[in-house]
N, C-alpha and C positions, 0 to 999 in steps of 0.2 A: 396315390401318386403314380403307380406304374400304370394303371391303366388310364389315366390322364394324357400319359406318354404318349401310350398304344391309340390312343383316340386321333394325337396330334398326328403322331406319323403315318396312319391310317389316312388324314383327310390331306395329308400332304404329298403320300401316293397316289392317292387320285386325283391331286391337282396338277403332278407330275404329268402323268397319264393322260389326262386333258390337252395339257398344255403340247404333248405329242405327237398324238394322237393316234387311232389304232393302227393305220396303214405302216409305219415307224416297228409298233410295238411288233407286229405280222416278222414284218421286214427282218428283226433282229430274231426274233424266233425262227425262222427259215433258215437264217445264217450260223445260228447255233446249230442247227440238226442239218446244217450241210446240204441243204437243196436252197437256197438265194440262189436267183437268178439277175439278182442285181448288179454283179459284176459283169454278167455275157450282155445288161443293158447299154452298160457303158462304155463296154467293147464297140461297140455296136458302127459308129465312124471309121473303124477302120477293118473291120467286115471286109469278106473276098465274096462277090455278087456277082449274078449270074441268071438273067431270062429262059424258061425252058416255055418250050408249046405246050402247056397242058394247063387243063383247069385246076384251080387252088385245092380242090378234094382230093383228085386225083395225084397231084404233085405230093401233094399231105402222103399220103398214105404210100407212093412208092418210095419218096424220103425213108417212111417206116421201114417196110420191108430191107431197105439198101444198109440202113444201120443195125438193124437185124442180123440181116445177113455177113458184118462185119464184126459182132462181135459187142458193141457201143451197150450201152448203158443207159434207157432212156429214165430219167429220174423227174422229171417234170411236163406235163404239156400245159397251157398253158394259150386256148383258145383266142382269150381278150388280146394276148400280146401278140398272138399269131407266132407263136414259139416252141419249140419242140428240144427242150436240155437236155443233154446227153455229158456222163462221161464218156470218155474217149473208148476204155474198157472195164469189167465188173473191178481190175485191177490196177486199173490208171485211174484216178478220177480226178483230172483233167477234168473244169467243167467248160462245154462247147454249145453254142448256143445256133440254134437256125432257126432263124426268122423268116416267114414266106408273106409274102403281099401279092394279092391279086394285081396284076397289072392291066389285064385285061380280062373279057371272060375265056379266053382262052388260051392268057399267059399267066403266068409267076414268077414272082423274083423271087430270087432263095439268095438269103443273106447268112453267111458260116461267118459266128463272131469268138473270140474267146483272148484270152489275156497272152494264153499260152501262143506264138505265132505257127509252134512245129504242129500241134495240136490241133488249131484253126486249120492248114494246108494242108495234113493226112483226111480230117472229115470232110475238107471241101474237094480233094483228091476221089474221097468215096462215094461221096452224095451226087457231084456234076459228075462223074465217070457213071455212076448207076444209073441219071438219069437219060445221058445221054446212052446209055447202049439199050437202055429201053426205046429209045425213041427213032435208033434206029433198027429195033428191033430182034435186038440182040439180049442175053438176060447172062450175064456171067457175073463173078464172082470179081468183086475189084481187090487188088490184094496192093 
């Protein structure tokens, strides 16, 4: 009888499972262990965007450096979406999402998304400020 059970609820998990599917199951797993990035997606409309001159590699990695240098929290990257999660700090975890899209080969849009509004406009305060005094040449600490 009990393992009669155990057969039924067994093939009814997996028909759960199925009927899901594993992208779902990911999704909920991420969001238990607090790295979803599925919130900063649907931020994502109401984003503070912003064109810089540089190539998509390039903008990728002084982004890094800028959030580095403040402090942030990178907790996911996340290539296919063109996404780099950050909390705000090791001690805020605020989650902040930037999105960069090739605009050209020699621009990028950098989209700072997050639910949080103070949160989205302190990283997008650090991210456009870093990029921009690189660009004019300048390398300082944005505070």
């Amino acid at each position: 009888m009990f393992r009669k059970r155990l057969i039924v609820f067994g093939l009814l998990g997996f028909w759960v499972i199925g009927l899901c599917g594993c992208a779902s199951m990911k999704e909920t797993a991420r969001g238990i262990a607090g790295i979803s990035t599925k919130v900063l997606e649907e931020s994502r409309p109401n984003a503070l965007v912003k064109v810089f001159d540089y190539d998509y590699n390039t903008c990728y990695n002084k982004i890094k450096d800028v959030l580095k240098e403040n402090g942030c929290y990178i907790y996911a990257e996340e290539p296919k979406k063109q996404l780099i999660a950050i909390y705000v700090s090791e001690t805020d975890t605020t989650p902040v999402g930037i999105f960069l899209k090739e605009a050209s080969s020699k621009t990028t849009q950098v989209e700072i998304s997050s639910q949080s509004t103070y949160s989205k406009e302190l990283i997008a305060k650090y991210v456009f400020s870093g990029l921009e005094a690189s660009v004019d040449g300048k390398k300082e600490l944005v505070n």
